[in-house]
VMD Tcl script that draws the C-alpha trace (Angstrom):
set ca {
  {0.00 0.00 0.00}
  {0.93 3.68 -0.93}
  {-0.01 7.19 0.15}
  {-2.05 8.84 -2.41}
  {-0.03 11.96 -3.23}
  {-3.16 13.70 -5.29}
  {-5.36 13.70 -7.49}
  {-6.05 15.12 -11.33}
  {-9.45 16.12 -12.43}
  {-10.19 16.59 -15.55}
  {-12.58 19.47 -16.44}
  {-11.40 20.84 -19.56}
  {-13.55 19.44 -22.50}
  {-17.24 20.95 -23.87}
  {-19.45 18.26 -22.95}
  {-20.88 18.45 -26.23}
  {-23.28 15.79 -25.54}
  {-24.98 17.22 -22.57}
  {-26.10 19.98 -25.08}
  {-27.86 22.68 -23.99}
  {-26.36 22.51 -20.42}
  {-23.18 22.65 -21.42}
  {-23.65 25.15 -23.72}
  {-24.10 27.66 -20.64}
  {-22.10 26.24 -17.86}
  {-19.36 23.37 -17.70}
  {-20.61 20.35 -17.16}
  {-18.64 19.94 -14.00}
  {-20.64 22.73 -12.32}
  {-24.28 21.00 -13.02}
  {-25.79 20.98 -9.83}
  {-27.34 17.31 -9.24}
  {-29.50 16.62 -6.30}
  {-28.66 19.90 -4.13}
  {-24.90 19.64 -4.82}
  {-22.51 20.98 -7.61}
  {-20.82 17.84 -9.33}
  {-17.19 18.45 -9.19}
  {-17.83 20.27 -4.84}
  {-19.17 16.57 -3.87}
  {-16.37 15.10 -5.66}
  {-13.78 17.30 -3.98}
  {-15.13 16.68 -0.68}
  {-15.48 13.13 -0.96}
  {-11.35 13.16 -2.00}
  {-10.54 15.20 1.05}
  {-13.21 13.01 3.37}
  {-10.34 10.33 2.28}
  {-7.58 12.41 3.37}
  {-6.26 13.16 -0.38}
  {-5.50 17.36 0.09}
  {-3.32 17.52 -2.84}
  {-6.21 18.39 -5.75}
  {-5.63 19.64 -9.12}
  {-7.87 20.94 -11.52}
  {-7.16 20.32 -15.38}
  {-9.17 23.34 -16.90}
  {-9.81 24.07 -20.89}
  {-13.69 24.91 -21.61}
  {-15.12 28.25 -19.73}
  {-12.27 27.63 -17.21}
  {-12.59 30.74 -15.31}
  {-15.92 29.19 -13.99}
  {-13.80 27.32 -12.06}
  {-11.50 29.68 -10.13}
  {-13.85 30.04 -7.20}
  {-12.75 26.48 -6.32}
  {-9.01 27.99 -5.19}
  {-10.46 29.83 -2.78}
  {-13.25 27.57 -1.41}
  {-11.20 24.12 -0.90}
  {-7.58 25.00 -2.28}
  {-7.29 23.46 -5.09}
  {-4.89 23.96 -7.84}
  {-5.33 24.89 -11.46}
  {-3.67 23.98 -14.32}
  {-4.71 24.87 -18.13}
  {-5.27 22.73 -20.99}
  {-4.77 25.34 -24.27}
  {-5.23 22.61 -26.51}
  {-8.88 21.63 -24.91}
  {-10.45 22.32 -28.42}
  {-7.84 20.46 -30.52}
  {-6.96 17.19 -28.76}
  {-9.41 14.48 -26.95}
  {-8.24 13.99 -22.71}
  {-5.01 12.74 -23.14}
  {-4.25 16.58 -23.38}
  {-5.45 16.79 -20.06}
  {-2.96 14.34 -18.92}
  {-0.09 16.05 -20.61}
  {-0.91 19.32 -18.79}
  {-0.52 17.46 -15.34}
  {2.44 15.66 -16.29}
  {4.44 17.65 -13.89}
  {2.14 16.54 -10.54}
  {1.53 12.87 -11.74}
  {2.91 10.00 -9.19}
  {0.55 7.95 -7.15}
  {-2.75 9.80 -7.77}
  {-5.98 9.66 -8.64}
  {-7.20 10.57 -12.26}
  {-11.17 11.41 -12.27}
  {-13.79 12.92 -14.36}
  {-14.85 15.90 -12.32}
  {-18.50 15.18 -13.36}
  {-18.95 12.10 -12.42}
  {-21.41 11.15 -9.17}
  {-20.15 8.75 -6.78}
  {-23.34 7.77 -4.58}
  {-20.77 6.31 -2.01}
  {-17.52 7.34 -1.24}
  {-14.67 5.57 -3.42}
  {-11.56 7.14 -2.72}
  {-8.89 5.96 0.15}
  {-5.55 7.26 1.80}
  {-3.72 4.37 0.59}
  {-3.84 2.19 -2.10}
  {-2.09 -1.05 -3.20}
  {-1.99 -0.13 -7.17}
  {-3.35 0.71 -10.51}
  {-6.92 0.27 -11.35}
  {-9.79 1.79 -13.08}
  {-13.32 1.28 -11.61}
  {-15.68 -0.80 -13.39}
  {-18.94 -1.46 -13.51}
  {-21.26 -4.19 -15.20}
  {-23.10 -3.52 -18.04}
  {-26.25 -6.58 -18.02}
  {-26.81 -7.37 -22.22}
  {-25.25 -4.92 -25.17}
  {-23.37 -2.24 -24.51}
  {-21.40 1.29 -26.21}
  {-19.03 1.33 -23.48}
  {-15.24 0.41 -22.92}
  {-15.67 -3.22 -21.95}
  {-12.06 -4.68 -20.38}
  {-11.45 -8.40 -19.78}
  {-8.76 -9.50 -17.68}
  {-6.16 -12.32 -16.48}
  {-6.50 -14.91 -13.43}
  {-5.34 -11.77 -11.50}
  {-7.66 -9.20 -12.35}
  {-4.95 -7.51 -14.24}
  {-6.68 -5.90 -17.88}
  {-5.96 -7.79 -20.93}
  {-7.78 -6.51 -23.36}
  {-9.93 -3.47 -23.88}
  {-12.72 -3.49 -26.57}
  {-15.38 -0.81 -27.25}
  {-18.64 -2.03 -27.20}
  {-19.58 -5.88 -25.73}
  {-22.19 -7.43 -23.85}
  {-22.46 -9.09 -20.34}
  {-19.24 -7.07 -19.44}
  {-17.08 -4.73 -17.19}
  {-16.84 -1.48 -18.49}
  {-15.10 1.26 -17.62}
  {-16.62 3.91 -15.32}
  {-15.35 6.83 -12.93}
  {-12.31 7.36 -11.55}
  {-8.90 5.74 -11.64}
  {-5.68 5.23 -9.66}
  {-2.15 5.10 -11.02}
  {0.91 4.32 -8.95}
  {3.67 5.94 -9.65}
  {5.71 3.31 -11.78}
  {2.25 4.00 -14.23}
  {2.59 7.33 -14.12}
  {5.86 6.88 -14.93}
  {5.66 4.62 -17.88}
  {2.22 6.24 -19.15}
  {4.22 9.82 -19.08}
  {6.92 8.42 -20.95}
  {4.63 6.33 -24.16}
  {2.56 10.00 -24.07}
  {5.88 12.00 -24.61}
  {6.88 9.86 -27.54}
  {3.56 9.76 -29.00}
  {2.22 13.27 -28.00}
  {2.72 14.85 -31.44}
  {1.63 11.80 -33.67}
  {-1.13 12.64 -36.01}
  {-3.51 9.71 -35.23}
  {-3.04 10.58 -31.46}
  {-4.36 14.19 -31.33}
  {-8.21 12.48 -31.29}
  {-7.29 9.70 -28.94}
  {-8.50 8.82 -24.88}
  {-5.82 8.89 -22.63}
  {-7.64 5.46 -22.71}
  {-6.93 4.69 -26.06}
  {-3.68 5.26 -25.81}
  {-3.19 2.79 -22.72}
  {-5.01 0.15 -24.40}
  {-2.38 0.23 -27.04}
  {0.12 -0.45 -24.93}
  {-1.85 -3.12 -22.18}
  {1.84 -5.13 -21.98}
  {3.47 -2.28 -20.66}
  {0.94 -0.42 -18.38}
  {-0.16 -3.01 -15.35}
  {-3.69 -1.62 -14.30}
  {-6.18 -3.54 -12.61}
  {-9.99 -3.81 -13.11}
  {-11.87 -2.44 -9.67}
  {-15.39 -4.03 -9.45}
  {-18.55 -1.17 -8.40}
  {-22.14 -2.66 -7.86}
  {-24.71 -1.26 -9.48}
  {-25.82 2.48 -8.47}
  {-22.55 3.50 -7.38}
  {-21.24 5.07 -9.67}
  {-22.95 7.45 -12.80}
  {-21.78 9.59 -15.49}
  {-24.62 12.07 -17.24}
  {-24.33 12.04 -21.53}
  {-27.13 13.72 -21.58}
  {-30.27 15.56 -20.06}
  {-32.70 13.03 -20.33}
  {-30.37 10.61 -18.14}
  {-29.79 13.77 -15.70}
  {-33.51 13.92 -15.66}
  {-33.84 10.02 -14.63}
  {-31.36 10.47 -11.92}
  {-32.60 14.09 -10.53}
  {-36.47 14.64 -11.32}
  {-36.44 18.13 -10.77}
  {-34.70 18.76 -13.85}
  {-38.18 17.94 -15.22}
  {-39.81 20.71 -13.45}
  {-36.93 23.36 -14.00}
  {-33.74 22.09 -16.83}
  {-31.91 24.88 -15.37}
  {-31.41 25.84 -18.75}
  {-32.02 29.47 -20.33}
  {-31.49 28.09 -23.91}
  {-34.22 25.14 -23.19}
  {-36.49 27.40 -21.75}
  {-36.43 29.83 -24.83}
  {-36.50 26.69 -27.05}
  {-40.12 25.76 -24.59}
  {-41.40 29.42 -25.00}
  {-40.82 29.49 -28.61}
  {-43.14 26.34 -29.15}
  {-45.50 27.58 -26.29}
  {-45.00 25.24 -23.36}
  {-42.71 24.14 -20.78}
  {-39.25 22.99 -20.95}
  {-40.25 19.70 -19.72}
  {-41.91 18.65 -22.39}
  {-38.70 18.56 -24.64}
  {-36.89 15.46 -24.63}
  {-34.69 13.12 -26.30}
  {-32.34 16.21 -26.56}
  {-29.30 15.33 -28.95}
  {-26.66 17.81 -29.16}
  {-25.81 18.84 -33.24}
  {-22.24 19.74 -34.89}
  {-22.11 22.50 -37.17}
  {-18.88 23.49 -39.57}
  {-15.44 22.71 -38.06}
  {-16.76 20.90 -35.30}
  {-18.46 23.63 -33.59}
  {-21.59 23.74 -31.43}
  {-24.98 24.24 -33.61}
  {-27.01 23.71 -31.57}
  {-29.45 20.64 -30.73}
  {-32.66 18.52 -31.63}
  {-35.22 17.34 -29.44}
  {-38.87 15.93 -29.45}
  {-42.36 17.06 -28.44}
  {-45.56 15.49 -28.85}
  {-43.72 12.79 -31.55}
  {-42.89 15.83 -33.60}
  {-38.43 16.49 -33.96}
  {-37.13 20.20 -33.89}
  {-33.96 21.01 -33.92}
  {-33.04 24.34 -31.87}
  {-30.40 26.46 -34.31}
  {-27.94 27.67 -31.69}
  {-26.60 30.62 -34.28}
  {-30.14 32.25 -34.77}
  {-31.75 31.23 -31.69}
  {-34.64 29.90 -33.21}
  {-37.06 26.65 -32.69}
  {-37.44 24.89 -36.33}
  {-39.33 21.77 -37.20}
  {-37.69 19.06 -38.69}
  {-34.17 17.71 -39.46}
  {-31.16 19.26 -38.99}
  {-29.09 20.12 -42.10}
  {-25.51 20.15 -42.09}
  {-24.29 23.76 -43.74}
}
mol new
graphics top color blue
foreach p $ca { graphics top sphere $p radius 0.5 }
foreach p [lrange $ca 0 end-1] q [lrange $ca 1 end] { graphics top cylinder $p $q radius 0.2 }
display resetview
């Protein structure tokens, strides 16, 4: 067992998905059941004795500088938020990597996971009962990952936070340097990249029951978890979308965000009474129908 020297959150992308939320706020600061996302997360890491926290920021990261003074965190910037997938992230906290914890600073842990010590490398898991999108990993007579695939069924998936000890850090640190300014990396996980190199980087996979651990995409599975995003989405964007068609944000569902030219946010679709709009982000206006691609 080792002392936990810190841990990295990661707070820098868009959240495109979570579209219209995260057009307004990051998704980090989404308050879910009373309490802002990334706060519970924070306190549930200093509960375990962890002080050291640092904050990997990209997207609307001034939002976040409130957090220095409230708990004492530290900040470090992501500049390349917009042009590379998390392993960016990483890179930026390269400096403050050794036996910590790397998390998702919206992610909801119902119980506590996090300890003062820990024996080494894992990323929590949960099981995923028939088909599923998710990063499914399958492992040795030790629990040690083998083999990561994307998509499975009856499987352990990845979910929430992770540990590395600091001979992963290490040896992670040292495959990102030499591949940090590869073409084909710049859209790649920090995920993907380990599962390239699975002989090399000793993680194990850390069983959660069911309930334990969840992770919000989108609205609609904010709005299963917290019900009161029903009543009131929080949302100034939704609500203009609701007053434009005449009734209340609630009714609007099966919200899908929508990519415009170079990538960019265009805004988002959504249902009502088994007719699809799409919401044009640019002109602020409700229209019926598909979205076309300009």
């Amino acid at each position: 067992m080792a002392k936990v020297d810190n841990a990295v959150m990661i707070v820098a992308g868009t959240s495109s998905r979570f579209a219209p939320l995260s057009y307004e706020r990051p998704k980090g600061l989404t308050q879910v059941r009373g309490e802002i996302l990334i706060e519970r997360q924070i306190s549930q890491l200093r509960e375990a004795g962890v002080r050291d926290i640092y904050l990997v920021v990209g997207y609307m990261g001034d939002r976040f500088s409130y957090l220095r003074k409230k708990f004492g965190v530290h900040i470090l910037e992501n500049p390349q938020y917009a042009q590379r997938n998390n392993h960016g992230s990483i890179y930026a906290a390269r400096e403050v990597l050794g036996n910590s914890y790397v998390c998702c600073g919206d992610n909801y842990f119902a119980v506590n996971p996090f300890e003062p010590e820990v024996g080494e490398s894992y990323y929590a898991t949960v099981f995923a009962k028939g088909p599923t999108r998710e990063w499914c990993v399958y492992t040795d007579a030790e629990d040690v990952i083998s083999r990561v695939e994307i998509g499975g069924a009856d499987a352990w998936y990845m979910l929430g936070h992770t540990y590395w000890d600091a001979d992963f850090s290490r040896k992670f640190l040292d495959i990102l340097e030499k591949e940090y300014d590869l073409p084909e990396t710049r859209d790649k996980l920090w995920e993907g990249i380990y599962a390239g190199h699975l002989d090399v980087l000793r993680m194990k996979r850390r069983r959660y029951p069911a309930g334990t651990i969840f992770e919000f995409d989108t609205l609609d599975e904010l709005r299963a978890f917290d019900p009161s995003y029903w009543e009131d989405s929080r949302s100034a964007i939704l609500k203009d979308a609701a007053a434009q068609l005449g009734c209340r944000d609630g009714e609007l569902t099966g919200i899908r965000a929508l990519r415009g030219s170079g990538n960019a946010a265009a805004g988002f679709s959504f249902c009502r009474r088994e007719k699809r709009y799409y919401y044009d982000y640019q002109e602020r206006i409700v229209r019926e129908g598909q979205w076309q691609d300009r």
